[in-house]
C-alpha positions, 0 to 999 in steps of 0.5 A: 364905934367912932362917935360920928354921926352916920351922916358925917360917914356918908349915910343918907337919905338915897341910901335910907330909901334903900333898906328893904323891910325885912332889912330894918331891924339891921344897923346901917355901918360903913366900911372902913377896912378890907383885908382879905376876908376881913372887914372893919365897919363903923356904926357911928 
């Protein structure tokens, strides 16, 4: 969505290390905004 690369979002290695198997296919994002029971994420 914003062009920056995941890292410069905060993604990382300790978070990589995370990421279960049955957890691959999914795309890492981060949160930006919450409001109330909506959410805004970033992909990069």
């Amino acid at each position: 969505m914003t062009g920056a690369p995941l890292a410069d979002l905060g993604w990382s290695d300790f978070f990589a290390d995370q990421v279960e198997p049955d957890e691959a296919g999914l795309a890492p994002m981060r949160v930006a905004t919450v409001h109330r029971a909506r959410l805004t994420a970033m992909d990069g």
